[in-house]
Residue frames as qw, qx, qy, qz and C-alpha x, y, z in Angstrom:
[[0.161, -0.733, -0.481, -0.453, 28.40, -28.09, -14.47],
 [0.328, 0.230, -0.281, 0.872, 28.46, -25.17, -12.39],
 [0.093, -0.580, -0.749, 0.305, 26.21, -23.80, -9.65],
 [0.110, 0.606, 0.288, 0.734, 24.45, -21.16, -10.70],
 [0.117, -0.112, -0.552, 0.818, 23.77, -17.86, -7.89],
 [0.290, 0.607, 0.624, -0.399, 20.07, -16.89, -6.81],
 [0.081, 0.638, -0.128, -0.755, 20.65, -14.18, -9.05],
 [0.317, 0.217, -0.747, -0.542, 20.99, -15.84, -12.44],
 [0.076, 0.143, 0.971, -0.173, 18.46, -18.36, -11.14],
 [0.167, 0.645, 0.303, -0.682, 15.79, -15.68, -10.85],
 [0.400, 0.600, 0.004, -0.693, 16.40, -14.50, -14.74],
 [0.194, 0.236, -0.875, -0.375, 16.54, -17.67, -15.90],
 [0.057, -0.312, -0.942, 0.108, 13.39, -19.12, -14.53],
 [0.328, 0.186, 0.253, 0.891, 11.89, -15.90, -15.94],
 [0.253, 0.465, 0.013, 0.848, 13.28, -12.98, -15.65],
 [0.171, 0.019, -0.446, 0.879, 11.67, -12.02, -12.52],
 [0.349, -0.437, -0.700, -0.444, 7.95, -12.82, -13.25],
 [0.614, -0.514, -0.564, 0.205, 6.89, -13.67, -9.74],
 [0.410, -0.196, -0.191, 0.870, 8.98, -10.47, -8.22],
 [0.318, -0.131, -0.272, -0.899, 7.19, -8.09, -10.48],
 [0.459, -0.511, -0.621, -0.378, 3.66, -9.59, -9.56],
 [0.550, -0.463, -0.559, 0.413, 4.35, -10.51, -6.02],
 [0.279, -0.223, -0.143, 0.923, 5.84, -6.45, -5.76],
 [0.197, -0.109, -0.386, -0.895, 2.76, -5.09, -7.52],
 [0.512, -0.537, -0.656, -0.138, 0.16, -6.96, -5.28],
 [0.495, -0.192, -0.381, 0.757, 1.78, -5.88, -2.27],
 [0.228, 0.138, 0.107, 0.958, 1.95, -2.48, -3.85],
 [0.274, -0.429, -0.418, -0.752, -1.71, -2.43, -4.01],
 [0.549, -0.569, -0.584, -0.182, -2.70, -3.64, -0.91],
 [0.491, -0.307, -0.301, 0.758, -0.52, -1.32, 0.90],
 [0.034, 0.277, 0.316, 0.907, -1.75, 1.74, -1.24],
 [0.404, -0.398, -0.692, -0.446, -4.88, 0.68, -0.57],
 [0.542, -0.530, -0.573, 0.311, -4.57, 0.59, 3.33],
 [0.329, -0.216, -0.083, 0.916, -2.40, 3.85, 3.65],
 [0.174, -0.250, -0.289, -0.907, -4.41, 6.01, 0.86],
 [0.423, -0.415, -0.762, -0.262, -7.94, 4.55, 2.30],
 [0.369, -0.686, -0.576, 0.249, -7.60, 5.11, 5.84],
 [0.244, -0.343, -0.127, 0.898, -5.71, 8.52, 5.55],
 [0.051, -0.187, -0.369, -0.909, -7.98, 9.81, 3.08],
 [0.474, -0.635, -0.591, -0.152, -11.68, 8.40, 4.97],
 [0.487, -0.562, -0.392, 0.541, -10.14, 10.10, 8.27],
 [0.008, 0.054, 0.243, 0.969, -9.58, 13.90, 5.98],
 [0.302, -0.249, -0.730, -0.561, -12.72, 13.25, 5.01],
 [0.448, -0.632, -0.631, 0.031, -14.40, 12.62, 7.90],
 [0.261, -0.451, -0.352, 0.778, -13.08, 15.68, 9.88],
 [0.141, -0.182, -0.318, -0.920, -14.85, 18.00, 7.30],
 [0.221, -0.496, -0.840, 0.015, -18.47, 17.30, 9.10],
 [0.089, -0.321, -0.087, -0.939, -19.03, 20.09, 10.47],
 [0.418, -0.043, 0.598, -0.682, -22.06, 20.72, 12.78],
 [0.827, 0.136, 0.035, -0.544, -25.20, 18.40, 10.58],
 [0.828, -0.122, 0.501, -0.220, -23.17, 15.56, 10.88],
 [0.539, 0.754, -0.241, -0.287, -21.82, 15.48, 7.28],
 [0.183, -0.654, 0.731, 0.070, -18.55, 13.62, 8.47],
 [0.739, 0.131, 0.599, -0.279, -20.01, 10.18, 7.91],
 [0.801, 0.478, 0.349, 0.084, -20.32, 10.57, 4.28],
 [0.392, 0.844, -0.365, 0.008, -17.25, 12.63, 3.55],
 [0.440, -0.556, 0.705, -0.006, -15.58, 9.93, 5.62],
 [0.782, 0.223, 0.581, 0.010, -17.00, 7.15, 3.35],
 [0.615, 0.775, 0.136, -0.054, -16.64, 8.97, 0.04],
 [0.025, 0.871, -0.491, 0.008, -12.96, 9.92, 1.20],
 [0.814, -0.172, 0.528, -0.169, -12.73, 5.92, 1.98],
 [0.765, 0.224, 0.513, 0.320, -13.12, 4.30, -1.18],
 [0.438, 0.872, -0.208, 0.075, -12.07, 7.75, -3.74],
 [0.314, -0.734, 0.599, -0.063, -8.69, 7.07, -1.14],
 [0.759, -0.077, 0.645, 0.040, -8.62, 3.18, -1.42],
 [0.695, 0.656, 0.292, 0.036, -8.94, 3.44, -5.11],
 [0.058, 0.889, -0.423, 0.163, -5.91, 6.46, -5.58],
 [0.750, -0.441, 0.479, -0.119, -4.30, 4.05, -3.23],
 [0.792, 0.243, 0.555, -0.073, -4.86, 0.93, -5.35],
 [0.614, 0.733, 0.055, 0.286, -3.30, 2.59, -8.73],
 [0.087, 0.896, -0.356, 0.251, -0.28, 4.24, -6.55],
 [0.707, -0.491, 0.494, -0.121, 0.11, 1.34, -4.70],
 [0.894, 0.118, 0.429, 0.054, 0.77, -0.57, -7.63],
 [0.458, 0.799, -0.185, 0.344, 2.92, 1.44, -9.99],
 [0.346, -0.732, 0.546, -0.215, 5.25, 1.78, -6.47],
 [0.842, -0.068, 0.532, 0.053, 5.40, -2.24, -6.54],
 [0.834, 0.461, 0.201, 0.230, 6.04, -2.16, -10.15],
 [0.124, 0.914, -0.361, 0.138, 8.70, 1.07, -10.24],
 [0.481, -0.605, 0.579, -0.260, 10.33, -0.11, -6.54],
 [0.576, 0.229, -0.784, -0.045, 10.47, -3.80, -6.88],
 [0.685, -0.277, -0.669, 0.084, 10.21, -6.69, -4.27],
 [0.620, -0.091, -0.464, 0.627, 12.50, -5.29, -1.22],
 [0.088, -0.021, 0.222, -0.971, 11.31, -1.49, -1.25],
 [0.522, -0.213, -0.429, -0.705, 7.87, -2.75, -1.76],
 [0.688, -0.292, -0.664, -0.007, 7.60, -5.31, 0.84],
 [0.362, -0.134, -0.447, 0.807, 9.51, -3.04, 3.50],
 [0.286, -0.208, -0.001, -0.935, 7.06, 0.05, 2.47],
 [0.689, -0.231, -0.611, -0.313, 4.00, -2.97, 3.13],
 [0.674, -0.297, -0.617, 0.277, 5.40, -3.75, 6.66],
 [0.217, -0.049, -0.390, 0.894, 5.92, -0.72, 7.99],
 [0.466, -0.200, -0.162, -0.846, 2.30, 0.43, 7.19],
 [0.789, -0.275, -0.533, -0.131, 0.99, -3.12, 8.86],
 [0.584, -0.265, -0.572, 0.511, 3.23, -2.81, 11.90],
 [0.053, -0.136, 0.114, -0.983, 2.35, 1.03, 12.36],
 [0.526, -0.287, -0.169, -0.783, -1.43, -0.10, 11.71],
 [0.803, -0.323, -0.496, -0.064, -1.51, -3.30, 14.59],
 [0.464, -0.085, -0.587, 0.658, 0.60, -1.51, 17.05],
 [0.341, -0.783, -0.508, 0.109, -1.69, 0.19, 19.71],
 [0.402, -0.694, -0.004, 0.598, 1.01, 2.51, 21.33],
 [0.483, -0.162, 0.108, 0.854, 1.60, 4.28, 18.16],
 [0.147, 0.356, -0.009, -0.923, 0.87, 8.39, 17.17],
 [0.496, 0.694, 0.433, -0.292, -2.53, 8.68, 15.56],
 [0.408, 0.248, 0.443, 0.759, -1.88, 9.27, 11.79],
 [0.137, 0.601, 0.337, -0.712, -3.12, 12.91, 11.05],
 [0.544, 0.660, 0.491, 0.166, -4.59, 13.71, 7.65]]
């Protein structure tokens, strides 16, 4: 008997089940963060003098998080595991490091 390589392991304990979820969760909760916060921060700069920003920041929030949430997850499901998890970490380490550039809308 013969050892078999991760590869053939993977599409034999099937076919890559777990990859495809696991890369489609991701997908979304990365969508989610990226579209959400870049679209609530558009949003909010539209205020204007009565103050308006508030609710174009909220409405730009969750229309963003949603958009997000369907782009985030077609990317996971196109891209697979490796571009999906790398696109995921770079949006977490961009969004817990202090010292870096404000995102602009």
């Amino acid at each position: 008997m013969r050892i078999l390589t991760p590869y053939e392991i993977e599409h034999v304990s099937g076919a890559g089940l777990f990859d495809f979820v696991g890369s489609v969760v991701i997908g979304a909760v990365a969508g989610i963060t990226a579209f959400g916060l870049k679209w609530a921060m558009s949003g909010g700069s539209t205020g204007g003098i009565i103050g308006a920003g508030v609710v174009g920041g909220a409405g730009g929030l969750i229309v963003g998080a949603v958009v997000g949430l369907v782009d985030g997850a077609l990317y996971g499901a196109i891209n697979g595991w490796s571009t999906t998890s790398s696109w995921f970490n770079k949006i977490v380490e961009n969004q817990l490091d202090l010292n870096a550039d404000v995102i602009t809308g």
